[in-house]
N, C-alpha and C positions, 0 to 999 in steps of 0.2 A: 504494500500500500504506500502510495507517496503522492504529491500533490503532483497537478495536472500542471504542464510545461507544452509551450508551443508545436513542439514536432509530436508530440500528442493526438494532433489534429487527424491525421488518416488513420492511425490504429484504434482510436475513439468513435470517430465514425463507421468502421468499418462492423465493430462491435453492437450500434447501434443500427444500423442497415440488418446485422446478420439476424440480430435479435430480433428485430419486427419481421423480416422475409422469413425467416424460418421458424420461429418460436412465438410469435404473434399472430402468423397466419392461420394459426390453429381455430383461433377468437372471429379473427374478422375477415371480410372478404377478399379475394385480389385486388378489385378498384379498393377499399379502404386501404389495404398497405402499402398498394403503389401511391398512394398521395401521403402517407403517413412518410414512408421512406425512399422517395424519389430516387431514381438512377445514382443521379448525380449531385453534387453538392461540391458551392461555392467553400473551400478548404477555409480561404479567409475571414470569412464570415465566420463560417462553424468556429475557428476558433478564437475570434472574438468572443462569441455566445460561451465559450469554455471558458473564457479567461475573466468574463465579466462577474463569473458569481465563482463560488471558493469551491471545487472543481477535484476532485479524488480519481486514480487510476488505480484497478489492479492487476499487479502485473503476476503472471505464473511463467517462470522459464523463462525470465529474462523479457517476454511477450505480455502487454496490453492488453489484455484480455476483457473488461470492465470497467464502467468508468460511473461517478455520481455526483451530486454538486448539491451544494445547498445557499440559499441568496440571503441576502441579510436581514430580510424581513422573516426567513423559517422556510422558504417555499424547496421541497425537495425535488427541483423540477426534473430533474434525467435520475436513471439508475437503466443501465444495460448491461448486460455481461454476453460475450460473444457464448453461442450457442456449445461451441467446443468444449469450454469451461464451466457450463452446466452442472452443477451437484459439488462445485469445489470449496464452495461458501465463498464463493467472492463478490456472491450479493451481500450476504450478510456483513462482512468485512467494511464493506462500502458504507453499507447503512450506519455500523458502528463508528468509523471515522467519522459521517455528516453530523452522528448524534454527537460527538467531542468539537465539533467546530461550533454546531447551534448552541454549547454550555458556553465556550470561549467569547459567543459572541452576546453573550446574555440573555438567551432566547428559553424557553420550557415548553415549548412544543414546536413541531414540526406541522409543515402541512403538506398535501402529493395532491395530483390529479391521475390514478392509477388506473392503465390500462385492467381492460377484462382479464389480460395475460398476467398482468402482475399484481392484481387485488389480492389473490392464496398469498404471494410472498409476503407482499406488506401487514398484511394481517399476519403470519408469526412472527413478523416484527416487532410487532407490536401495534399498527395502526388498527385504526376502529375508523369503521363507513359512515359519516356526515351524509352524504347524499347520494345519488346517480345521477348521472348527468348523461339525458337522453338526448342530449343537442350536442354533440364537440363534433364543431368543422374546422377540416383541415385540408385545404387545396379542395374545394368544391364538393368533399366524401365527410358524412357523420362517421366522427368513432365515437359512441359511448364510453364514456370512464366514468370513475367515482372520484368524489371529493373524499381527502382520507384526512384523518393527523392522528397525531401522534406526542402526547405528553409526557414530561419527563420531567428526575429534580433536579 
């Protein structure tokens, strides 16, 4: 585990591309994951959007495998883990760093907007379901998710 660094940018996305293609599509349709996880992706931007909020990598074998971020207001917006690294706890690992960043930053709760794919995980996290949210558009396709958080001391 160690925090997120620029050249981070392709094995982060790549993590999160594999995660929704392969491990999300389970949940939702072709059209919702091709607009959830387009082709392609502007690297510069993506890693703005990494660098802008306080941003965790896990790496297994020297390899990126995961990546999660938490914003200064508590929002635990990404958690991915490349589909290969599946059952190695580097979801969990992830979540446990964002929860030492959200103490550091004076925070006692978190909050996620978690896919269908990732409601099981977050919940033995610890998160508890606020709502579902039957409207989230993204590039012209509804994904459902839930509103989650997650308290702590």
């Amino acid at each position: 585990m160690r925090t997120y660094e620029p050249e981070d940018a392709e094995p982060t996305w790549e993590a999160y591309f594999r995660a929704i293609r392969d491990t999300a599509s389970k949940d939702y349709s072709s059209e919702q994951v091709a607009a959830w996880a387009p082709e392609s992706v502007d690297l510069v931007e993506w890693n703005e959007r990494r660098s802008a909020a306080h941003t965790f990598v896990a790496v297994i074998d020297e390899r990126v495998v995961g990546f999660s971020d938490v914003t200064d207001d508590g929002l635990l917006d990404m958690l991915f883990v490349h589909p290969d690294a599946s059952g190695r706890g580097a979801a969990r690992a992830l979540v446990e760093a964002v929860i030492v960043k959200a103490r550091e930053l004076g925070l006692s709760e978190l909050h996620t907007h978690a896919s269908r794919t990732a409601r099981p995980a977050f919940e033995r996290f610890g998160f508890e379901v606020e709502r579902a949210n039957a409207h989230n558009w993204i590039r012209g396709e509804n994904l459902p998710n839930y509103d989650m958080h997650l308290k702590f001391d």
